[in-house]
C-alpha positions as CSV (number, residue, x, y, z in Angstrom):
1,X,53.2,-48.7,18.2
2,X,53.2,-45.2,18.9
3,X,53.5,-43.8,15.8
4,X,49.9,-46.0,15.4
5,X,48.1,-44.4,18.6
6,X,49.1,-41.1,18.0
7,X,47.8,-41.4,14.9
8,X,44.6,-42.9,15.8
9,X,44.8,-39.7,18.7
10,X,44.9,-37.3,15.5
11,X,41.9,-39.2,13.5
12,X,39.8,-39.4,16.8
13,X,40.4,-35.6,17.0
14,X,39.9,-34.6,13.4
15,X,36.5,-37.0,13.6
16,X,35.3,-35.1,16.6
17,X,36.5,-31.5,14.6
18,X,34.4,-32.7,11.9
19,X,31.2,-34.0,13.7
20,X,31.1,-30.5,16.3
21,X,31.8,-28.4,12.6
22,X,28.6,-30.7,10.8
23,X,26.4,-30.3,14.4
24,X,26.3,-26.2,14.7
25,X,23.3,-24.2,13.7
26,X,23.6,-22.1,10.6
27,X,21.3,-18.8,10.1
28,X,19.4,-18.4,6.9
29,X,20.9,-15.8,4.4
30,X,17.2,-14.1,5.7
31,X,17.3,-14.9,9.6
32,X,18.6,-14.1,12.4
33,X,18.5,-17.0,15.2
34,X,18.7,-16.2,19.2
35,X,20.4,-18.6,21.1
36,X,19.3,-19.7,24.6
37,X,20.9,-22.0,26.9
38,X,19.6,-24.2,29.6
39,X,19.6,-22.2,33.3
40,X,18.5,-23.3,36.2
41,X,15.6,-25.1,36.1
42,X,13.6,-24.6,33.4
43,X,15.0,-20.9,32.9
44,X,16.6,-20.3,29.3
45,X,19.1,-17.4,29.4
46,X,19.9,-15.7,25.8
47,X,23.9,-16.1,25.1
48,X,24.1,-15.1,21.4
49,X,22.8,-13.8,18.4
50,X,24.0,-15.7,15.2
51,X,23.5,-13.4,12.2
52,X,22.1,-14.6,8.7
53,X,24.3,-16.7,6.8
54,X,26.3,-17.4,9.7
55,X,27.1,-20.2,12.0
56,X,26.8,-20.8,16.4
57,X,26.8,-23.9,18.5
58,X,24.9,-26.4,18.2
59,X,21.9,-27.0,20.8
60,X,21.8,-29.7,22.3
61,X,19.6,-28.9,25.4
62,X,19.8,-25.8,24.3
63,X,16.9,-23.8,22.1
64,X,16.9,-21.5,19.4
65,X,14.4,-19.1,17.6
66,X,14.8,-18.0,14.1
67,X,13.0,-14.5,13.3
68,X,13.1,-12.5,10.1
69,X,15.8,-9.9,8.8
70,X,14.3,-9.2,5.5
71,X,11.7,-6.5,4.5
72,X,8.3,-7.9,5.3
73,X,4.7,-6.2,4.4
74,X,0.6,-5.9,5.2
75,X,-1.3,-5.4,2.8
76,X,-5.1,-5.2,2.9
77,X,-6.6,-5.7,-0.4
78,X,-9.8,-7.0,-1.7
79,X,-7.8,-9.9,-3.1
80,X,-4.2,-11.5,-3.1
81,X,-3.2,-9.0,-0.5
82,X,-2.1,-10.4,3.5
83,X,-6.2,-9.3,4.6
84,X,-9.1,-8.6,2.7
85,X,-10.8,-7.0,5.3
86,X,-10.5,-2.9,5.2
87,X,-10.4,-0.2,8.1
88,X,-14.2,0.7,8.4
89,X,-14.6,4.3,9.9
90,X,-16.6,7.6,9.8
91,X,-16.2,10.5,7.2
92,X,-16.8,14.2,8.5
93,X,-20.5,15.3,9.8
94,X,-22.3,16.6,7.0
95,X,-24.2,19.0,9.2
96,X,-26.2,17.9,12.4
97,X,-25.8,14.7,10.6
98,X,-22.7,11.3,11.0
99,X,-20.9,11.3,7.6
100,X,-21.3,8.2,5.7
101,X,-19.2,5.3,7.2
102,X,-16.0,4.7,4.4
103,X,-13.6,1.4,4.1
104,X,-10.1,2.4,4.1
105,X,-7.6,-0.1,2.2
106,X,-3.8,0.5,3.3
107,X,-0.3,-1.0,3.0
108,X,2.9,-1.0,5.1
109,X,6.3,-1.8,4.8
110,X,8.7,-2.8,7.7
111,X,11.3,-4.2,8.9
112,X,11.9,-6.2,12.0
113,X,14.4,-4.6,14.3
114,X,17.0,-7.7,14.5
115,X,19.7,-5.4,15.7
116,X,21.5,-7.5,18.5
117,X,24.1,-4.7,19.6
118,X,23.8,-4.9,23.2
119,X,22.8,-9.1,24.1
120,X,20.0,-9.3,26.2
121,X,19.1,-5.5,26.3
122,X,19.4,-5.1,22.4
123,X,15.9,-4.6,20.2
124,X,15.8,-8.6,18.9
125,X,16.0,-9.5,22.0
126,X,13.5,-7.1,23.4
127,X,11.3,-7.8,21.2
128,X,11.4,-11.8,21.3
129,X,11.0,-11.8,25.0
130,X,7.9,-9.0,25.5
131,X,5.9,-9.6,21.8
132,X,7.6,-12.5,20.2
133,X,7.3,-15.3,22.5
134,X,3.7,-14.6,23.4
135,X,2.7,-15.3,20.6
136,X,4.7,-18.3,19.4
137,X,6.7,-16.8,16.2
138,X,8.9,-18.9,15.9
139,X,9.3,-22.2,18.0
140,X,13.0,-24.2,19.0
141,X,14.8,-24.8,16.0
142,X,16.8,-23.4,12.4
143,X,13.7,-23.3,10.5
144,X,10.9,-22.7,13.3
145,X,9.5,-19.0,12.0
146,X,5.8,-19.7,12.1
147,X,4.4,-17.5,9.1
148,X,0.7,-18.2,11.1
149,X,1.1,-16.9,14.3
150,X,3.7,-13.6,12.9
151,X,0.2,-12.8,11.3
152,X,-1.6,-13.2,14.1
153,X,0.9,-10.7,16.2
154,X,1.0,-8.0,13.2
155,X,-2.7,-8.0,13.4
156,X,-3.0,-7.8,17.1
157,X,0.3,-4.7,16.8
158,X,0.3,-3.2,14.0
159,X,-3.1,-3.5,12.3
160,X,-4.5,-2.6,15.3
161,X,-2.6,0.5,15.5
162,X,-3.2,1.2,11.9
163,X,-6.7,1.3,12.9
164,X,-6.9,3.6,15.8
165,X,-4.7,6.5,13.8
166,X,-7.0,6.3,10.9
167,X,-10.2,6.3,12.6
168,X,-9.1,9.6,14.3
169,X,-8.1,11.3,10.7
170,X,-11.1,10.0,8.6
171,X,-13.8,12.3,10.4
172,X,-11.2,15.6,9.1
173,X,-13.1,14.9,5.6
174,X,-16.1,14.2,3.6
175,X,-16.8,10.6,2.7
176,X,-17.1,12.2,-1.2
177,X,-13.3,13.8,-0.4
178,X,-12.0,10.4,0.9
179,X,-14.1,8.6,-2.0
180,X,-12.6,10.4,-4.8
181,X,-9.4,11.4,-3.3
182,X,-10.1,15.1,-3.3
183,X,-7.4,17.1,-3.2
184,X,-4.9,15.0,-2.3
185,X,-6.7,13.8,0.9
186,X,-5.2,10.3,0.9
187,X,-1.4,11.8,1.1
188,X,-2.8,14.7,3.6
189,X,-4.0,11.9,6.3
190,X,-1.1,9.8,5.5
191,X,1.1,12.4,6.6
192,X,-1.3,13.5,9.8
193,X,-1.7,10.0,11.2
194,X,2.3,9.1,10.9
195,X,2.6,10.1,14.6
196,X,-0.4,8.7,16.2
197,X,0.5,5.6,14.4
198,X,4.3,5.4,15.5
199,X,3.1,6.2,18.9
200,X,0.5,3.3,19.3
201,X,2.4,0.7,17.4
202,X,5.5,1.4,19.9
203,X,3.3,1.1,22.9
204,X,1.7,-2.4,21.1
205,X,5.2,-4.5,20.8
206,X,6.6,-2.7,23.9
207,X,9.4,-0.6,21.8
208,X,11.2,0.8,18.6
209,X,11.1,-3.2,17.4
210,X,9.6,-2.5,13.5
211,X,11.4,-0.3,11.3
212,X,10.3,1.6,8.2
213,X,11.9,2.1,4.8
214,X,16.2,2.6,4.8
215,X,16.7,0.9,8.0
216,X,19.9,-0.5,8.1
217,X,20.1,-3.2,10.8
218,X,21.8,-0.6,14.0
219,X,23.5,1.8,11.9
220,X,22.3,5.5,11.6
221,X,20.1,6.8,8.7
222,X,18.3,10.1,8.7
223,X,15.3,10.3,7.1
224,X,12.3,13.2,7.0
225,X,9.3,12.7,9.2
226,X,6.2,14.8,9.2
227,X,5.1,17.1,11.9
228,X,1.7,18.7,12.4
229,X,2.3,22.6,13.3
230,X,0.5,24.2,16.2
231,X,-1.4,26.2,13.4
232,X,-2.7,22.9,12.1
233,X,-0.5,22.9,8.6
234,X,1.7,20.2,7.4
235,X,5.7,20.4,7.8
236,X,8.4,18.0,7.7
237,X,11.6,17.7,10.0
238,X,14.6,15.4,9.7
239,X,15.8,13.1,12.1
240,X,18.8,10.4,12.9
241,X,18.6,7.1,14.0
242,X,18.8,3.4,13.8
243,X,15.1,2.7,13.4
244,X,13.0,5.0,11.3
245,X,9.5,4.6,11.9
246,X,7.2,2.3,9.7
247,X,4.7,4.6,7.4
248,X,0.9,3.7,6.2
249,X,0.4,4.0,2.5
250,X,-3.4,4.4,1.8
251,X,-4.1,2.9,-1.6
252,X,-8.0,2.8,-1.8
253,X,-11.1,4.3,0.4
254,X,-14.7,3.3,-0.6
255,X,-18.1,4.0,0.6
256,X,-18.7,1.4,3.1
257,X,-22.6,1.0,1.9
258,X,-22.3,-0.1,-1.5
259,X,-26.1,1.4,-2.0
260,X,-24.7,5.0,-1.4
261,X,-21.7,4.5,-4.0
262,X,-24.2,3.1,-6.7
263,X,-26.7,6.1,-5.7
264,X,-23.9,8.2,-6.1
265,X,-22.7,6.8,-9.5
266,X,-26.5,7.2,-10.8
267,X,-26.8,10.9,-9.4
268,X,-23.4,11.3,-11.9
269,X,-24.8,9.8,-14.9
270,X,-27.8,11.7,-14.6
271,X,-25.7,14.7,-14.0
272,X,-23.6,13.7,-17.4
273,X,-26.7,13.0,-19.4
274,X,-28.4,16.2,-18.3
275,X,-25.1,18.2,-19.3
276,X,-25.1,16.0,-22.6
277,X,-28.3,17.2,-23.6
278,X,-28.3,20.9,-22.3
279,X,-24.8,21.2,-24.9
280,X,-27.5,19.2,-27.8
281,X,-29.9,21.5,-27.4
282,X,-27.7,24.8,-27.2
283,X,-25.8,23.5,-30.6
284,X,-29.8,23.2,-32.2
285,X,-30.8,26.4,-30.9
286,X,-27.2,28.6,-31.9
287,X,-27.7,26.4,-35.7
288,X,-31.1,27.5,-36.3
289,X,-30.0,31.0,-35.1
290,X,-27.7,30.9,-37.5
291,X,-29.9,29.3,-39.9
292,X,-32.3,32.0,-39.4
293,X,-29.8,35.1,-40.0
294,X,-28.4,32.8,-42.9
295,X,-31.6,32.7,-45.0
296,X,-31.8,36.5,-45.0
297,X,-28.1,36.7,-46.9
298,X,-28.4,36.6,-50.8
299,X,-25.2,35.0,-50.8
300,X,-25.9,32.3,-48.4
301,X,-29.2,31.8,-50.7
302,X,-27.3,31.4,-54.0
303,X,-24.7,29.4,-52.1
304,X,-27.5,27.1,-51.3
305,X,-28.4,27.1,-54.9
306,X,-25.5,26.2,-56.4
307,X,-24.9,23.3,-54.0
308,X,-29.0,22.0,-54.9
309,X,-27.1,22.1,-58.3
310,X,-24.6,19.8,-58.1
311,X,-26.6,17.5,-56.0
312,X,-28.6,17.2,-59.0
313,X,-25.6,16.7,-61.3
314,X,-24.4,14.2,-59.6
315,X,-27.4,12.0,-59.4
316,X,-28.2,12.5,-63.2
317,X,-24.6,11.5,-63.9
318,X,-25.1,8.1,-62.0
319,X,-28.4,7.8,-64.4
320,X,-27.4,6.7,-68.0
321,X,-31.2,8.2,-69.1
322,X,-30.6,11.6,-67.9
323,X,-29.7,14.8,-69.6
324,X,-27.4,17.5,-68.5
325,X,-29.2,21.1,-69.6
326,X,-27.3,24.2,-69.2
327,X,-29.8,27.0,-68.6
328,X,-29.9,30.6,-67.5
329,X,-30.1,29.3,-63.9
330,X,-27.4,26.7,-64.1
331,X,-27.5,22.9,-64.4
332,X,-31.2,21.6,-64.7
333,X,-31.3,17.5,-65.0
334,X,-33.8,16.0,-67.5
């Protein structure tokens, strides 16, 4: 008899074992879910991070919010990309005159800053409580990342910021430079608005909570960040940290007015068609030149002769009624 209830005691525990095992909440290989548990009243206080792949408790009145570890983009495109609307600004004066207005078409990689080192002070965190929750990014449970409203916040962060640093570098150069990439203006602003952008997208989410290219979840990286000098040239310097900053790729700037770019493309073909015939008509007159000091040459006379010659030849032997004559003065066809 006791053998029989301490083995039902060992069952009963290996069935609870396996039912608390089959009940916790496992991270996607991709995600990185916060844990909150019930407080006082309906106050949730954080207690753990569960890291991707791996498994926590299971919630019962608990919630938890799963959030993104992997490299995410916007990309603003004309098609396929996350918005088809571009960054509409102003080129550079042309005189007392506004430049033409240009369309600026950019793309940004990033990461989101999941590192968790710390608990409730720690970047994920941060972020989830001052950005992430406002606007609903993920709601209670393993798979509750809400692709819809992450959009919404990147447009509200860091689209926004995007366009405020590239609406104070557009007016540096001509909507023809920015059109036709003159001069490597594209890389030029890239490089001048990286500050202005880290700056504003920092103050958008509240902190260092996206992450450019070779972040490494909370270890150090360096990597080189350009620096405007006080003489207004370009420089670089190096730096060390856990989150470098998130950089703007330009990939396309237009005329916004699509009447100035077709005005433009005409003023070129005319320009092309004009310089077409101007290198016609120079070839006619250098030829007749030519031509002219040519016909005064005894041997460019007999040359001419000779070749009359055997023009004719030719034609008479294609003519089964003509005769071949060899004269004085060469070939004569009869």
């Amino acid at each position: 008899m006791r053998r029989t209830t301490a083995t039902l005691g060992m069952l009963t525990a290996s069935a609870l074992l396996l039912t608390t095992a089959a009940c916790s909440t496992r991270a996607g290989s991709d995600n990185i879910i916060l844990y909150y548990k019930n407080g006082a009243g309906d106050n949730k206080v954080f207690q753990e991070c569960i890291q991707p792949g791996k498994a926590g408790s299971w919630p019962v009145d608990d919630q938890i919010f799963a959030l993104p570890t992997s490299l995410r983009t916007w990309n603003i495109r004309p098609s396929g990309g996350d918005s088809k609307d571009p960054i509409k600004s102003g080129s550079k004066p042309v005189g007392t005159q506004p430049g033409p207005e240009v369309v600026v078409y950019t793309a940004a990689d990033f990461y989101l800053n999941t590192d968790c080192t710390g608990g409730q002070k720690s970047p994920i965190v941060q972020f989830w409580e001052q950005t992430g929750r406002r606007y609903g990014v993920s709601t209670d449970g393993e798979n509750g990342f809400n692709r819809k409203a992450w959009a919404t916040m990147l447009i509200n962060t860091l689209v926004t910021a995007e366009e405020k640093a590239i609406r104070e570098q557009t007016r540096n150069w001509t909507a023809d430079e920015l059109d036709a990439n003159l001069s490597g203006a594209w890389g030029q602003m890239e490089r001048r608005l990286a500050r202005a952008f880290a700056d504003e997208l920092r103050t958008k989410v509240g902190g260092d909570y996206f992450c450019g290219s070779g972040y490494q979840r909370g270890r150090n990286v360096t990597w080189t960040e350009p620096v405007v000098n006080a003489d207004g040239s370009l420089g670089e310097i190096s730096k060390t940290g856990t989150c470098p900053p998130v950089r703007i790729s330009i990939t396309d700037v237009n005329f916004a007015d699509a009447g100035i770019a077709e005005a433009r493309n005409r003023v070129y073909k005319a320009q092309q068609d004009a310089e077409a015939e101007l290198i016609k008509a120079r070839a006619e007159v250098q030829k007749s030149e030519l031509l002219g000091k040519a016909t005064s040459n005894s041997s460019y006379v007999r040359l001419r002769e000779i070749e009359a010659q055997l023009e004719a030849a030719k034609a008479c032997a294609a003519n089964p009624n003509c005769t071949l004559v060899l004269g004085a003065d060469g070939v004569i066809a009869k």
